[in-house]
C-alpha positions as CSV (number, residue, x, y, z in Angstrom):
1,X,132.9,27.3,-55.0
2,X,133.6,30.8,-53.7
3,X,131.5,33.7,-53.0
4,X,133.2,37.1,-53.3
5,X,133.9,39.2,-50.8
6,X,133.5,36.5,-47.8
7,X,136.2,34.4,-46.2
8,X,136.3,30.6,-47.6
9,X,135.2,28.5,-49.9
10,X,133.8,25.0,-50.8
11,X,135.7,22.5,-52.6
12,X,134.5,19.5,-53.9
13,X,136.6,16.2,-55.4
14,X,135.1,13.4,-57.2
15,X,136.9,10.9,-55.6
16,X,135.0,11.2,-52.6
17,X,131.8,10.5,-54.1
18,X,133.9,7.3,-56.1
19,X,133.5,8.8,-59.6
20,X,135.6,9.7,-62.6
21,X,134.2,13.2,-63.0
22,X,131.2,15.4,-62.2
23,X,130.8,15.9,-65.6
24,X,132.7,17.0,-68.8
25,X,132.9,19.8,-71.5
26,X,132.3,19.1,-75.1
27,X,132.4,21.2,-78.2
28,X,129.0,21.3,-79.9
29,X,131.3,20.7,-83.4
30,X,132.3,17.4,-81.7
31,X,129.1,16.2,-80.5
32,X,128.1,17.3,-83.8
33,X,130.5,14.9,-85.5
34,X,129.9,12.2,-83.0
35,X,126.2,12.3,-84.0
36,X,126.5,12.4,-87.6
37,X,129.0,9.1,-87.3
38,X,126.8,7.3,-85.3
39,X,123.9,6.3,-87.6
40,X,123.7,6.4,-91.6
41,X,119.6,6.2,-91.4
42,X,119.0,9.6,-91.4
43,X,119.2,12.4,-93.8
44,X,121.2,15.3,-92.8
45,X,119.9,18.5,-94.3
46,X,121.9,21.7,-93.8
47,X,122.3,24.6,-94.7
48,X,118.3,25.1,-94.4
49,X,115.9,26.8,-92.1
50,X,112.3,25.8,-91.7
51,X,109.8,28.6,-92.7
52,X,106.6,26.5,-91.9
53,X,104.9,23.9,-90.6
54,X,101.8,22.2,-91.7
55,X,99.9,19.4,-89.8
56,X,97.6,16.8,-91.5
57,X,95.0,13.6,-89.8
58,X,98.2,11.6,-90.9
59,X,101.1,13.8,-91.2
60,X,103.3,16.5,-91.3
61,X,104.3,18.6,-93.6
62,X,107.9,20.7,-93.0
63,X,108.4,23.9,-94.9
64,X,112.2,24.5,-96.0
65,X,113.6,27.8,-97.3
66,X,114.6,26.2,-100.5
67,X,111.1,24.9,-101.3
68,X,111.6,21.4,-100.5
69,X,109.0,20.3,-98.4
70,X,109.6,17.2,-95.8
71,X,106.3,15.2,-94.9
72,X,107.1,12.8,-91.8
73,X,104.7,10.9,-89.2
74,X,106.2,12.5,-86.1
75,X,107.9,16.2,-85.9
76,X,110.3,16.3,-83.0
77,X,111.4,19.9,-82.1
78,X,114.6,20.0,-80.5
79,X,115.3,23.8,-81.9
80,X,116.3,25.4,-78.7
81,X,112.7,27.0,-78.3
82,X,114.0,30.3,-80.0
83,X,112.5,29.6,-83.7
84,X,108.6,29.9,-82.6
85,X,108.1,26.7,-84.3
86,X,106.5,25.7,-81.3
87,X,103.8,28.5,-80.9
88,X,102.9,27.9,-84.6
89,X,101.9,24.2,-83.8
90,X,100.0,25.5,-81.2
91,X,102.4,24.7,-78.0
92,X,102.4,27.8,-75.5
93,X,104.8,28.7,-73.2
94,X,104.9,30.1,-69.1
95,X,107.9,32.6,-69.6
96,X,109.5,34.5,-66.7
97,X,112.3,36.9,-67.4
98,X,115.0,36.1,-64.9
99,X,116.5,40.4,-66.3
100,X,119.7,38.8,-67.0
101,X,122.3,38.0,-69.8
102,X,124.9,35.4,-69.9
103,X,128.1,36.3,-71.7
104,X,129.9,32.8,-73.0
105,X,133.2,32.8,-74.3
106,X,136.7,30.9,-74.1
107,X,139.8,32.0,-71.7
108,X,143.6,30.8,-71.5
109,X,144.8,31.5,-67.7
110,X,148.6,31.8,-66.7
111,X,148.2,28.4,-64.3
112,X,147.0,25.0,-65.4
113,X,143.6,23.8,-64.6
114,X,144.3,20.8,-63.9
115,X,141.0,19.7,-64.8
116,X,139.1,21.7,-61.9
117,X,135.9,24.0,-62.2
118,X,135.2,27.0,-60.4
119,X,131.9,28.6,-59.4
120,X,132.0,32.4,-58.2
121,X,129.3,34.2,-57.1
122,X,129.6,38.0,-57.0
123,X,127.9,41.0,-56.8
124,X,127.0,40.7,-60.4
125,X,126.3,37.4,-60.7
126,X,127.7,33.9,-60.6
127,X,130.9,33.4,-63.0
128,X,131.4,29.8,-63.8
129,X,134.8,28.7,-65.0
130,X,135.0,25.1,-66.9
131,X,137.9,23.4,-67.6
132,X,138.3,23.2,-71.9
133,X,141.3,23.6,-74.1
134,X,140.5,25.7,-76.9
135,X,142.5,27.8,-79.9
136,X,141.9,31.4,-79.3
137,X,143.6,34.0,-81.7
138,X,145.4,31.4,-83.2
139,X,147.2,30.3,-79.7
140,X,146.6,26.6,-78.5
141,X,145.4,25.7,-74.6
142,X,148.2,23.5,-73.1
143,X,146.0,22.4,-70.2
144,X,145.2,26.3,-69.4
145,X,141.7,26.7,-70.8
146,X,138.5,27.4,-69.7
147,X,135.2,27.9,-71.5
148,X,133.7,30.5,-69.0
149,X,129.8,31.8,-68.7
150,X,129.3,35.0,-67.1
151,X,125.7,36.0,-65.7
152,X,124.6,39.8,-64.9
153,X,122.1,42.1,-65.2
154,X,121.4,42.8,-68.7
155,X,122.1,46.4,-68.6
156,X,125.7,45.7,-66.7
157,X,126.3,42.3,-69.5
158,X,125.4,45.1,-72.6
159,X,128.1,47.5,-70.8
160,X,130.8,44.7,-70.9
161,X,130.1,43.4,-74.5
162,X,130.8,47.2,-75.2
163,X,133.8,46.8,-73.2
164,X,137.3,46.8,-75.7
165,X,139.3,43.6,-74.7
166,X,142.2,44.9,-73.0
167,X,139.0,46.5,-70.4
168,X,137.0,43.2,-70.5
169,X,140.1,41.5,-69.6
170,X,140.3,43.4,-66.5
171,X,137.0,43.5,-65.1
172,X,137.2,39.8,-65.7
173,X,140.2,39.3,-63.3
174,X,138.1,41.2,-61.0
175,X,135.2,39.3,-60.6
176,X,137.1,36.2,-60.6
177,X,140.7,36.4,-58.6
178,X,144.0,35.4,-59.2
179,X,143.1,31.0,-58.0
180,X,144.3,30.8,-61.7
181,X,146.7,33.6,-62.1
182,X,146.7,36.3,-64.6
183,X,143.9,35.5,-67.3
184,X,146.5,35.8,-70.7
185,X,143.9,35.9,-73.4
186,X,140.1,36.2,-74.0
187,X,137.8,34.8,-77.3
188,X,134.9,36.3,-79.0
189,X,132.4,36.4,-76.2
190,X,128.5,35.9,-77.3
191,X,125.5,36.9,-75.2
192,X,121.9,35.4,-74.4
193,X,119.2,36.7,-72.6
194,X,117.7,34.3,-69.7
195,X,114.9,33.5,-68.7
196,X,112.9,30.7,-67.3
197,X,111.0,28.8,-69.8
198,X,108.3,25.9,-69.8
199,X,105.3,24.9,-72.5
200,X,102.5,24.3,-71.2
201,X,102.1,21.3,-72.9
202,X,104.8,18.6,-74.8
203,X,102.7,17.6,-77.7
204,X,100.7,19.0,-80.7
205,X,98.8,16.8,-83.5
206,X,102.2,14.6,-84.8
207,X,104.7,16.9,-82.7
208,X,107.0,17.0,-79.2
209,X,109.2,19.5,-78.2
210,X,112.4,18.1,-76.2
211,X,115.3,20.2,-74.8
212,X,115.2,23.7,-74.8
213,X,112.3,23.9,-76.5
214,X,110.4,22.0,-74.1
215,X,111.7,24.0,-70.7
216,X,114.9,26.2,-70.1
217,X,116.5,26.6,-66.7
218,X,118.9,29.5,-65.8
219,X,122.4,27.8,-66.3
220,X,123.8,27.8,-62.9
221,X,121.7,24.9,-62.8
222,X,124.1,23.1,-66.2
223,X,121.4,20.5,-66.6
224,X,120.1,21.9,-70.0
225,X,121.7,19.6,-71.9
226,X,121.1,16.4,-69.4
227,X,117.2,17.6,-69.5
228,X,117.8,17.5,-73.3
229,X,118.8,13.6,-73.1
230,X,116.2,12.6,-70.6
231,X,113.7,14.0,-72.5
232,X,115.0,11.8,-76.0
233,X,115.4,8.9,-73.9
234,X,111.5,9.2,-72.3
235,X,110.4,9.7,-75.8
236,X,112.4,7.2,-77.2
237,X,110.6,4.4,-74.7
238,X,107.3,5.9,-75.0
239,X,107.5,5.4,-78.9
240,X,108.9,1.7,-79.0
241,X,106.3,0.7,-76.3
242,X,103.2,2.7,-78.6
243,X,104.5,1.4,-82.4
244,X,100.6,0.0,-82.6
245,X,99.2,2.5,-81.2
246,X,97.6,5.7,-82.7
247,X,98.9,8.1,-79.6
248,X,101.5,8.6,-76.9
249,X,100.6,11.7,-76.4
250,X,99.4,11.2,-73.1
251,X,102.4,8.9,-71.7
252,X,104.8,11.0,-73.2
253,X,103.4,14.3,-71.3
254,X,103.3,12.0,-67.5
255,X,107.1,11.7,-68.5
């Protein structure tokens, strides 16, 4: 960890705290596949989008593009809380706009990474660089990669996406030093606006949000995902210990 513009910085092995890693980087494609391989008892509908929901005494009722309609006992929404599938069941929200924009994308660097992070905190905003091979342009990482997320102000994030590459490149190096060399080459980036996010309440008649949907923390924090699990895994106890039961609702929300 470095903050720009001041003298030193904090590093931080895993070894001394006697574990492998503090954590890893995974393609959502792979944990995609990996998901999709782990259990044949469920039904894998894509591509479709859900244009409604409908909730009954003893079910609900799942509205698909295509017309279909998918009737179920228990919705879970783990859609990111950007489809405002919640809010139609009901679920409200506490948003507060943090005025910022994180830019995502994928570098190569002109020194190895040798499997270390960095977290840099400018003027700007923090700059978080995680070690992840990746193909950009048709050029393979060979231990150089990073998958990088970028937080600023909105209006200075919109002048960067505007940036041409060649400029982006530059103000990158910048922000970030020379700790890994010259930064070769830079992917398509993507942009999202942040802000801090909680319903107000986990359940509706026959639904839970989880994940996203259920709170959203700025990502200098990096526990979206983590929440994502330990929300599946309460709800995955609450429902084994409340089969004969007619509601969790109530346990599930202490969780």
């Amino acid at each position: 960890m470095s903050d720009k513009g001041h003298l030193g910085l904090l590093n931080l092995h895993c070894q001394d705290y006697h574990i492998d890693a503090f954590g890893q980087v995974v393609s959502l494609s792979a944990l995609t596949r990996l998901a999709a391989n782990a259990s044949t008892a469920y039904q894998h509908i894509a591509p479709a989008k859900v244009t409604g929901v409908e909730q009954h005494r003893d079910n609900v009722d799942v509205l698909l593009d295509s017309g279909d309609v998918i009737t179920t006992k228990l919705l879970i929404l783990a859609d990111g809380g950007r489809s405002g599938l919640a809010e139609r069941v009901g679920i409200a929200k506490t948003v507060s706009d943090y005025h910022q924009t994180a830019i995502v994308f994928n570098v190569h660097t002109q020194m190895p990474h040798e499997n270390k992070a960095y977290e840099r905190f400018t003027d700007s905003g923090p700059l978080a660089f995680l070690p992840f091979d990746s193909e950009i342009n048709g050029v393979k990482a060979n231990g150089n990669g990073f998958s990088v997320v970028w937080t600023l102000e909105t209006q200075a994030a919109k002048a960067l996406m505007e940036m041409d590459k060649a400029s982006f490149i530059n103000a990158l190096q910048q922000a970030f030093g020379y700790r890994q060399g010259k930064i070769l080459r830079v992917s398509d980036t993507a942009s999202y606006p942040l802000a801090l996010t909680k319903a107000q309440q986990v359940t509706s008649h026959r639904t839970v949000v989880v994940g996203n949907a259920a709170q959203a923390l700025h990502p200098i924090a990096g526990q979206g995902f983590n929440l994502g699990l330990r929300d599946l895994s309460a709800l995955v106890s609450v429902l084994k210990s409340a089969v004969s039961q007619r509601s969790m609702s109530p346990r599930f929300e202490a969780r």
